[in-house]
mmCIF file of the N, C-alpha and C atoms, coordinates in Angstrom:
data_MODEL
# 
_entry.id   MODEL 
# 
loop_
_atom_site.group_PDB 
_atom_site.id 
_atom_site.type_symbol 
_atom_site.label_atom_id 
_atom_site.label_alt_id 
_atom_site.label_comp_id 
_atom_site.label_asym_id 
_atom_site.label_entity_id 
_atom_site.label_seq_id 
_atom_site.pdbx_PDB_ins_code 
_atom_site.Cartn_x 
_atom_site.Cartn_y 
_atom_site.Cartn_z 
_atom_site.occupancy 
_atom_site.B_iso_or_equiv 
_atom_site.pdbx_formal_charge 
_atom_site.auth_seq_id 
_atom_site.auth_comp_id 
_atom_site.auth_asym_id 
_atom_site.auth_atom_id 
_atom_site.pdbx_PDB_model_num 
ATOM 1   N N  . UNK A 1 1  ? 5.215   -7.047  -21.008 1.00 0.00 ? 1  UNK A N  1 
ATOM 2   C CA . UNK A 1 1  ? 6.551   -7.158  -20.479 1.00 0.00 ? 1  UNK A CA 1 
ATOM 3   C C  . UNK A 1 1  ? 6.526   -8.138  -19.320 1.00 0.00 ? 1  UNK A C  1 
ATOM 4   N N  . UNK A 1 2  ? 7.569   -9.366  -19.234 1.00 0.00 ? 2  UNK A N  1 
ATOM 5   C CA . UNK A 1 2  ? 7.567   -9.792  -17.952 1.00 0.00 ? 2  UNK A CA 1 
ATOM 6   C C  . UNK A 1 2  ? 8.548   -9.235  -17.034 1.00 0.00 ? 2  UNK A C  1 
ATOM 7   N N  . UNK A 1 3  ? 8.284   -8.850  -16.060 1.00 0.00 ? 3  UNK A N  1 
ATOM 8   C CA . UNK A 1 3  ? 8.995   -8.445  -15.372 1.00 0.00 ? 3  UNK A CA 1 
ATOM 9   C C  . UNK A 1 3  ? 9.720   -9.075  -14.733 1.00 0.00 ? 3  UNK A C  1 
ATOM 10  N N  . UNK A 1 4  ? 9.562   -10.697 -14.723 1.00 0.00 ? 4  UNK A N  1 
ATOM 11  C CA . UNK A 1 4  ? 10.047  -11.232 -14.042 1.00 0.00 ? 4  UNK A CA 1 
ATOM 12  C C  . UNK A 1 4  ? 12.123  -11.754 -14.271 1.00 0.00 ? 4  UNK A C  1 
ATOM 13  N N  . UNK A 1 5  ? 11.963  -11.101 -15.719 1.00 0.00 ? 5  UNK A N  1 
ATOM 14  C CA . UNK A 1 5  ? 13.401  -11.103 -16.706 1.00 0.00 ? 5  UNK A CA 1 
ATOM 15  C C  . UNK A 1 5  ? 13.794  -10.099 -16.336 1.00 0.00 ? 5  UNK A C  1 
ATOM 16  N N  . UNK A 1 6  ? 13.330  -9.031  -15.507 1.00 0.00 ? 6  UNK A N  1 
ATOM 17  C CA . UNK A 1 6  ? 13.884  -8.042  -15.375 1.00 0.00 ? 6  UNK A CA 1 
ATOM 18  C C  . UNK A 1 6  ? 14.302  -7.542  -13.717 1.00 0.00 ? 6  UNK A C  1 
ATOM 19  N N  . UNK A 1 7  ? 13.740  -8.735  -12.756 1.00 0.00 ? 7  UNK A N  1 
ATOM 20  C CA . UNK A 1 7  ? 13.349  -7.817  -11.516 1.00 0.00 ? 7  UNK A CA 1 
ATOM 21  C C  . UNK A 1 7  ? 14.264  -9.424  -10.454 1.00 0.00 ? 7  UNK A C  1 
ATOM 22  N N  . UNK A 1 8  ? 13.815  -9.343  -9.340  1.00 0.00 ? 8  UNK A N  1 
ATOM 23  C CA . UNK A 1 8  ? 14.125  -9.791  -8.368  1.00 0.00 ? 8  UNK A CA 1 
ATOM 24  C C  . UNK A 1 8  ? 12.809  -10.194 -7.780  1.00 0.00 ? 8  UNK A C  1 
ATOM 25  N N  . UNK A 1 9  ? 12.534  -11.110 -6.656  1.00 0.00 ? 9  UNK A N  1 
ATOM 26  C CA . UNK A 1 9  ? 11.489  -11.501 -6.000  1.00 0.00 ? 9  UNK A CA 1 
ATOM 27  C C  . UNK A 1 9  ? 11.907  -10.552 -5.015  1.00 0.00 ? 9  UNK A C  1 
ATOM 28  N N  . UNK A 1 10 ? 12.529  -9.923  -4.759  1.00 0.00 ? 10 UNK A N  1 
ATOM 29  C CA . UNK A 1 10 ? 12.643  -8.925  -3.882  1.00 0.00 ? 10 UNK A CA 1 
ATOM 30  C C  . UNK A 1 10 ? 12.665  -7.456  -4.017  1.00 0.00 ? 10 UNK A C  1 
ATOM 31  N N  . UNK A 1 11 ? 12.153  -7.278  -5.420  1.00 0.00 ? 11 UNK A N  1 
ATOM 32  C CA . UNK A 1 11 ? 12.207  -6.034  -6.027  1.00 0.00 ? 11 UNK A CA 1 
ATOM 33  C C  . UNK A 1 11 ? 10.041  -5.818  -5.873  1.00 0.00 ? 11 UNK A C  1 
ATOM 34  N N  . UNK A 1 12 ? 9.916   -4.395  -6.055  1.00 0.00 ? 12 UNK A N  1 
ATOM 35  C CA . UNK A 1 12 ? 8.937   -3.831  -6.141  1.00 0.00 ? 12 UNK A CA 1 
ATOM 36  C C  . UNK A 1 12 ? 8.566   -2.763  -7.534  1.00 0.00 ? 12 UNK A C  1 
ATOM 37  N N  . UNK A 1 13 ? 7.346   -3.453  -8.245  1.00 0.00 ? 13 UNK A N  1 
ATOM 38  C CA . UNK A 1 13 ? 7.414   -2.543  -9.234  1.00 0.00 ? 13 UNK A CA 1 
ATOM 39  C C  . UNK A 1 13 ? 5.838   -2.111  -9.400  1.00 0.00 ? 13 UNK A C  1 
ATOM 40  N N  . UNK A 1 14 ? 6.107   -0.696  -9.651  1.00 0.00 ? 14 UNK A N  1 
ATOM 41  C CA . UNK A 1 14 ? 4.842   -0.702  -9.730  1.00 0.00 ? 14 UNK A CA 1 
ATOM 42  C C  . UNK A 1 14 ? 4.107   0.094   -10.860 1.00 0.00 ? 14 UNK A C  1 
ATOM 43  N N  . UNK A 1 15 ? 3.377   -0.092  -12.133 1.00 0.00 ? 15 UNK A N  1 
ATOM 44  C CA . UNK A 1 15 ? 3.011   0.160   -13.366 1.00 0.00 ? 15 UNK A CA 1 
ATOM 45  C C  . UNK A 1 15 ? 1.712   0.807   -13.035 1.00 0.00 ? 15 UNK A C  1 
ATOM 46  N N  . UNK A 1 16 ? 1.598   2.348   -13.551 1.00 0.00 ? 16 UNK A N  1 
ATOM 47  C CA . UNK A 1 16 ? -0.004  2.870   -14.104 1.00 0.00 ? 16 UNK A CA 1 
ATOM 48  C C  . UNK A 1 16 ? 0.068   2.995   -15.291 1.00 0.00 ? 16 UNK A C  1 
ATOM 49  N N  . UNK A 1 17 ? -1.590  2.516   -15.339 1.00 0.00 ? 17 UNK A N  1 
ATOM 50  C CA . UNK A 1 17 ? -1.855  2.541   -16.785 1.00 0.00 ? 17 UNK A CA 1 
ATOM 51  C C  . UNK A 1 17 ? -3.460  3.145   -16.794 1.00 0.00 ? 17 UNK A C  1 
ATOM 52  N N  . UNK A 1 18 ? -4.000  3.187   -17.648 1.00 0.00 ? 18 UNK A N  1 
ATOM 53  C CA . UNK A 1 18 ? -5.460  3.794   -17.408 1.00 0.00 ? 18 UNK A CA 1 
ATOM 54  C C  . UNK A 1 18 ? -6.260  2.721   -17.643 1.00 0.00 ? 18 UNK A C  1 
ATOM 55  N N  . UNK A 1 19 ? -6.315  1.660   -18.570 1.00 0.00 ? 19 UNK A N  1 
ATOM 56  C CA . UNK A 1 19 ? -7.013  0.490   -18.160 1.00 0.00 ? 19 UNK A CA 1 
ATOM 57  C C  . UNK A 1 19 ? -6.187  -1.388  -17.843 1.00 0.00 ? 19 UNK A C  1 
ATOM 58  N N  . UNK A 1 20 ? -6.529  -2.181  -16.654 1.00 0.00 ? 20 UNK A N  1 
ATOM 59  C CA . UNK A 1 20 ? -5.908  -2.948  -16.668 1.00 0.00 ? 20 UNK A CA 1 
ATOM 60  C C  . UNK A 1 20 ? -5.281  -3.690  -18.231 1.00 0.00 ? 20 UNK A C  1 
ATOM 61  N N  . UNK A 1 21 ? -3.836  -4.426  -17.696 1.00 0.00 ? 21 UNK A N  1 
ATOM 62  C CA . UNK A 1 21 ? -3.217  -4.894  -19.268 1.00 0.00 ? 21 UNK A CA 1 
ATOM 63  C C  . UNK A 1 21 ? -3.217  -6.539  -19.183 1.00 0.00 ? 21 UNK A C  1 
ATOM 64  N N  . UNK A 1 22 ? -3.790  -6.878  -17.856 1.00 0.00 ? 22 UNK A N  1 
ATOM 65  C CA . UNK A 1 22 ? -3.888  -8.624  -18.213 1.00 0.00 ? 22 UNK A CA 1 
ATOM 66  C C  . UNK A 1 22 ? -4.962  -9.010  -17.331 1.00 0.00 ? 22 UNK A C  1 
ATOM 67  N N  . UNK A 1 23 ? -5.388  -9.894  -17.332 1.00 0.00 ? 23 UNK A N  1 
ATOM 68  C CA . UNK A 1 23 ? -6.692  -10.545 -17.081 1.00 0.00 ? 23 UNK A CA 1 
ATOM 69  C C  . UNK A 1 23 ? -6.716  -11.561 -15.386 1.00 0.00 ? 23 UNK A C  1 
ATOM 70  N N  . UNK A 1 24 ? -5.377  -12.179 -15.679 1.00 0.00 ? 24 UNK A N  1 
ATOM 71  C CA . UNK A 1 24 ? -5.258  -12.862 -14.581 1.00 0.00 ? 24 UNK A CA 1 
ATOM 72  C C  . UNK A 1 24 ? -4.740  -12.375 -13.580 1.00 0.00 ? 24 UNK A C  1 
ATOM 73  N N  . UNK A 1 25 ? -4.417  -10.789 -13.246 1.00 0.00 ? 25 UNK A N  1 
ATOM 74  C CA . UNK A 1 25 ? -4.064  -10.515 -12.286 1.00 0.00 ? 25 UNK A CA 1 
ATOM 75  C C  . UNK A 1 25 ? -4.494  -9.457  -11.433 1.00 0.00 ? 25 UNK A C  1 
ATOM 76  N N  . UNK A 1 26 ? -4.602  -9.175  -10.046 1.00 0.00 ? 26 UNK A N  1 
ATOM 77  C CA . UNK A 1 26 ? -5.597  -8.421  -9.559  1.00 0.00 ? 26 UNK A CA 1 
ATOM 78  C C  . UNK A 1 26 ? -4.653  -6.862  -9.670  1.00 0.00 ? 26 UNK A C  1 
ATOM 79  N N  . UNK A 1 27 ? -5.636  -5.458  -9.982  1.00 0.00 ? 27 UNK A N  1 
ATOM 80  C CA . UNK A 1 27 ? -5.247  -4.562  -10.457 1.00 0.00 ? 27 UNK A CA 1 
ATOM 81  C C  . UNK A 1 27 ? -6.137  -3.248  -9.583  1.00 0.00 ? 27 UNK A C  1 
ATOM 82  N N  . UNK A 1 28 ? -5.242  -2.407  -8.943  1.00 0.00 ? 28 UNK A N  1 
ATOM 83  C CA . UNK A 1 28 ? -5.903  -1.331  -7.811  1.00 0.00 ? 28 UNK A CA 1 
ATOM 84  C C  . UNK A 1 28 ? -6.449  -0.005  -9.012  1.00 0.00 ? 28 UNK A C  1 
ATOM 85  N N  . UNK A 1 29 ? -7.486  0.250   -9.067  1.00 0.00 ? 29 UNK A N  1 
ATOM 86  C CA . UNK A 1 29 ? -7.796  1.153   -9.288  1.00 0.00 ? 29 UNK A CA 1 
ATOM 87  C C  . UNK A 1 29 ? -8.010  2.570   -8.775  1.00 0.00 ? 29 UNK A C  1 
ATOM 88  N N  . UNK A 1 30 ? -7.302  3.508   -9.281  1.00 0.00 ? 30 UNK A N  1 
ATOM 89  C CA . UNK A 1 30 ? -7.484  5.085   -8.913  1.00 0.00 ? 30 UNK A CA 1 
ATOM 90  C C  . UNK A 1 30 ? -8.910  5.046   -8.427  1.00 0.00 ? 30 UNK A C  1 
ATOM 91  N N  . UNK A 1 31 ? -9.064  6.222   -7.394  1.00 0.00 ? 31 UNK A N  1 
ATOM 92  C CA . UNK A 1 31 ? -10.586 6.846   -7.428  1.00 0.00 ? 31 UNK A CA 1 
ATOM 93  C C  . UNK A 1 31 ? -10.150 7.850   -8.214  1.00 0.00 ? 31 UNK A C  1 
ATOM 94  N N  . UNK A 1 32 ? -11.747 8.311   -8.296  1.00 0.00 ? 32 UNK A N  1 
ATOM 95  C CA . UNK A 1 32 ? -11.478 10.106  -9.481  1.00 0.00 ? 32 UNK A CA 1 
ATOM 96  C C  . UNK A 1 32 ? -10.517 11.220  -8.694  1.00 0.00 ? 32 UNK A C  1 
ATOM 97  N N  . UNK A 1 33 ? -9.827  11.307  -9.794  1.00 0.00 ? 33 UNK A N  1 
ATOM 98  C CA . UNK A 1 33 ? -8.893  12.489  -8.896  1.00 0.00 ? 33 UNK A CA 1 
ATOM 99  C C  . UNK A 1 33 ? -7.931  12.345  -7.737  1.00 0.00 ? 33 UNK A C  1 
ATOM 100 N N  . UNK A 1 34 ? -8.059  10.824  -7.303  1.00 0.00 ? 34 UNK A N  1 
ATOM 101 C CA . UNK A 1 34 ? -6.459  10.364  -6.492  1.00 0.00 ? 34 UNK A CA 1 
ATOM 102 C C  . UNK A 1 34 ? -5.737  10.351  -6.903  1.00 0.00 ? 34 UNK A C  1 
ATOM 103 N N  . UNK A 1 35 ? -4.409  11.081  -6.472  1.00 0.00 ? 35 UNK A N  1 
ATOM 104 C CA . UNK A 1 35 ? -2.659  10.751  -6.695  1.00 0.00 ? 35 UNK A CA 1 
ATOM 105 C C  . UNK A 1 35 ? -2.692  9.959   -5.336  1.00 0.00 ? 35 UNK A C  1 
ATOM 106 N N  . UNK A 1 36 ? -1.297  9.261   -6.056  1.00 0.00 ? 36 UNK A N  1 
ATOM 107 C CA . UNK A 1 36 ? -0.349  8.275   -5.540  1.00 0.00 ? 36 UNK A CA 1 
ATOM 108 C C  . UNK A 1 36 ? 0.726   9.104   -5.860  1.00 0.00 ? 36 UNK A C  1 
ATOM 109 N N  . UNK A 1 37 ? 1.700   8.570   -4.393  1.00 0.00 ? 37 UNK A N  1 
ATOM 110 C CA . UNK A 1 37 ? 3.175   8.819   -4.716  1.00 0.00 ? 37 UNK A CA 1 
ATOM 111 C C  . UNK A 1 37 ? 3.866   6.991   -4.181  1.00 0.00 ? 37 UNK A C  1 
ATOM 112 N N  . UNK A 1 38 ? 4.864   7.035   -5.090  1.00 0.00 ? 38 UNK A N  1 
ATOM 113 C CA . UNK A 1 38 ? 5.413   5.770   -5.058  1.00 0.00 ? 38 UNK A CA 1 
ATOM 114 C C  . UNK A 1 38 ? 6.812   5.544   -4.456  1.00 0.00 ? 38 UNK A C  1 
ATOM 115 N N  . UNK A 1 39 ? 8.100   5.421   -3.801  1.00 0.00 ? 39 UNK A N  1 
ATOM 116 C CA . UNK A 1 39 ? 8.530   5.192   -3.073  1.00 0.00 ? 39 UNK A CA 1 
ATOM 117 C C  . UNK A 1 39 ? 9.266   4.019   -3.629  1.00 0.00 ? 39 UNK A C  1 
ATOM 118 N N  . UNK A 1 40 ? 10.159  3.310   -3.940  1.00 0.00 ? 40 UNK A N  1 
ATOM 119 C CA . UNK A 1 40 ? 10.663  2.450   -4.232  1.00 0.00 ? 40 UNK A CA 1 
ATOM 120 C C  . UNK A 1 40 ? 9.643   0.775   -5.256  1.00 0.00 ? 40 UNK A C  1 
ATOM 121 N N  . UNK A 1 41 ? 8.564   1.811   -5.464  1.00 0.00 ? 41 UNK A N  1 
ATOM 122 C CA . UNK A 1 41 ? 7.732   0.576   -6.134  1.00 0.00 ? 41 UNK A CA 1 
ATOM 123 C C  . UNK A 1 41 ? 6.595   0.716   -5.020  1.00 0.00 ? 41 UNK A C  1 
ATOM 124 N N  . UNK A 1 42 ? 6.381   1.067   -3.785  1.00 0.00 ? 42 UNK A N  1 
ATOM 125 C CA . UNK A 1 42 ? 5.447   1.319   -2.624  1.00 0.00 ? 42 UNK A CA 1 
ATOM 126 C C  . UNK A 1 42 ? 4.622   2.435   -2.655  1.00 0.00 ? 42 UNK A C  1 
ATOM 127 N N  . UNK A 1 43 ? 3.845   1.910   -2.882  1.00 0.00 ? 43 UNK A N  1 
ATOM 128 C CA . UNK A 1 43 ? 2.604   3.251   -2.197  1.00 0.00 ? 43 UNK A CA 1 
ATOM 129 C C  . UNK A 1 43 ? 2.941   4.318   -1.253  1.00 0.00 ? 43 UNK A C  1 
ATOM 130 N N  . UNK A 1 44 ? 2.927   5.372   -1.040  1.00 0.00 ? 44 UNK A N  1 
ATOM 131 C CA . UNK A 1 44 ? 3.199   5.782   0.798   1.00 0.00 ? 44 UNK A CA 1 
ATOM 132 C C  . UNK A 1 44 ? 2.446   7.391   0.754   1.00 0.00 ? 44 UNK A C  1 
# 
């Protein structure tokens, strides 16, 4: 999906998946057993 048809340069999005889905872009990995809560597309 590009998101970019879908979003704003001022928008925040943020996708989990269990293994990265593209190559050229840098991708945060979970530790074992971390939650995240997300916030408008933000970490917090």
């Amino acid at each position: 999906m590009d998101f970019a048809q879908h979003t704003s340069p001022q928008d925040r999005v943020a996708v989990v998946v269990t293994a990265p889905l593209t190559v050229n872009e840098a991708w945060t990995q979970f530790g074992a057993g971390e939650l995240k809560v997300f916030v408008e597309g933000a970490a917090v």
